[in-house]
C-alpha positions in Angstrom: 2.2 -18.0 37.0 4.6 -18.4 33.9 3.7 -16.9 30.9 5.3 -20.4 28.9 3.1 -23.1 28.8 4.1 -26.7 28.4 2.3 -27.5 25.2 4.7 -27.5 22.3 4.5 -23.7 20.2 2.7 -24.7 16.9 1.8 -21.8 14.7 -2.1 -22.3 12.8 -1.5 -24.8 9.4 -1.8 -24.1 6.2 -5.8 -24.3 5.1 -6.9 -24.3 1.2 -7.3 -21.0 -0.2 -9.1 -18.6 -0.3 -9.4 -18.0 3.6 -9.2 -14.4 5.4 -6.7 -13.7 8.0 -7.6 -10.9 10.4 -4.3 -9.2 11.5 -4.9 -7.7 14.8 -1.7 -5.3 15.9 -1.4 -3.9 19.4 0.0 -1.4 21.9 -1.4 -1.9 25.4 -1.3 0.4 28.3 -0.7 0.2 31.6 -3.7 -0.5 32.7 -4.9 -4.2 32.6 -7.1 -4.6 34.7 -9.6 -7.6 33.4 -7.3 -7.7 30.3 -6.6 -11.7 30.8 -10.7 -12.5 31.6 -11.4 -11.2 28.8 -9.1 -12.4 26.6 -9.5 -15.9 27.5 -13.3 -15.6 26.6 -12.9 -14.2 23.7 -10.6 -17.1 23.0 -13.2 -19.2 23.7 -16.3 -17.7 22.2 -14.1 -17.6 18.4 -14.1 -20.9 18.4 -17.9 -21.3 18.4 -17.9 -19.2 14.8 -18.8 -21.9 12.0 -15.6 -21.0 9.4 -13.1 -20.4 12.6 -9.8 -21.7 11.4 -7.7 -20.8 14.1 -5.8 -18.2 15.6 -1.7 -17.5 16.4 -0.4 -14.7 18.9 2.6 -13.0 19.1 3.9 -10.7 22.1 7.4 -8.9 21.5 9.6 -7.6 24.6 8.9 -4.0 24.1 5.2 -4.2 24.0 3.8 -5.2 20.6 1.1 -7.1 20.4 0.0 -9.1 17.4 -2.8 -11.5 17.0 -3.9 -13.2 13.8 -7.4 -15.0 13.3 -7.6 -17.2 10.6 -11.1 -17.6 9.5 -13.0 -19.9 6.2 -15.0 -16.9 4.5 -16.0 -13.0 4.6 -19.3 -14.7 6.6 -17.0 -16.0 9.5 -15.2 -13.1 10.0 -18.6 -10.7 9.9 -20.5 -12.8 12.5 -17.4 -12.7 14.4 -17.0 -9.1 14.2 -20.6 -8.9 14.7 -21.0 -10.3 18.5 -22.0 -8.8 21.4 -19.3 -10.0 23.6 -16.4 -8.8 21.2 -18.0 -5.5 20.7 -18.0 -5.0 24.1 -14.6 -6.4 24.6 -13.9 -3.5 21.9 -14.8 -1.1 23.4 -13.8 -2.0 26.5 -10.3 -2.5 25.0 -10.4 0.9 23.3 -11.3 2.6 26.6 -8.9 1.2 28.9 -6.5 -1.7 27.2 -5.0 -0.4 24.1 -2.7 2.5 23.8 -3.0 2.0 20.1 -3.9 -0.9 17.3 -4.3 -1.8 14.0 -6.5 -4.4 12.0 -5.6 -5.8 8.6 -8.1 -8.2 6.8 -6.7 -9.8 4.2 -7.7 -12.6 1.6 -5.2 -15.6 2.0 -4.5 -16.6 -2.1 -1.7 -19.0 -1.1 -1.3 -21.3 2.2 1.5 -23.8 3.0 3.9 -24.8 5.5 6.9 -26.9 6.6 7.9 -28.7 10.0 10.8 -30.2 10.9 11.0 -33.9 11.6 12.7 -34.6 14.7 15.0 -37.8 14.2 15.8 -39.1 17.7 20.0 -39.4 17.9 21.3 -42.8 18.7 22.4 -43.1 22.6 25.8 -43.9 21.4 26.0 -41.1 19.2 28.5 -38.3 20.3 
């Protein structure tokens, strides 16, 4: 199984502030056992929050992990920290998953982006 999927890598737009970003930084261990389950329903079970905005991840070669939720209001992020199912996936993660992490919640002031537009080249063009 490849870890590169075939839909094109688009990072989460800009939204109209204010919005909170939750910055969640990890380590993980050895152990992974359930890891991917898990994560794939808690991908799933965010986007049932009302104020869910999206979320982008980010895995670097030696191991760091980071994972950014993007979320309307301090309401969203609470009922999302709030749930069963992730506190269980918390604790399971602290347990077993995570050698170490970090969260940062922060208050988005400003938002915007930029992508390229692709101009398709001319078949005669060299």
């Amino acid at each position: 199984m490849s870890d590169h999927s075939e839909a094109p890598v688009t990072p989460v737009g800009p939204y109209e502030p204010p919005y909170y970003a939750a910055v969640f930084t990890t380590v993980r261990t050895p152990d992974q056992s359930d890891y991917s389950e898990t994560n794939a329903r808690m991908e799933e079970l965010v986007k049932d929050v009302p104020g869910f905005l999206g979320m982008d991840h980010a895995q670097t070669p030696g191991g760091l992990g980071i994972t950014v939720g993007y979320f309307r209001d301090a309401e969203a992020l609470a009922q999302w920290r709030s749930n069963t199912e992730h506190r269980a996936a918390q604790k399971r993660g602290r347990a077993d998953w995570y050698e170490s992490y970090t969260l940062h919640v922060a208050k988005v002031e400003r938002s915007h982006g930029f992508t390229r537009t692709r101009v398709p080249r001319s078949p005669t063009a060299g």
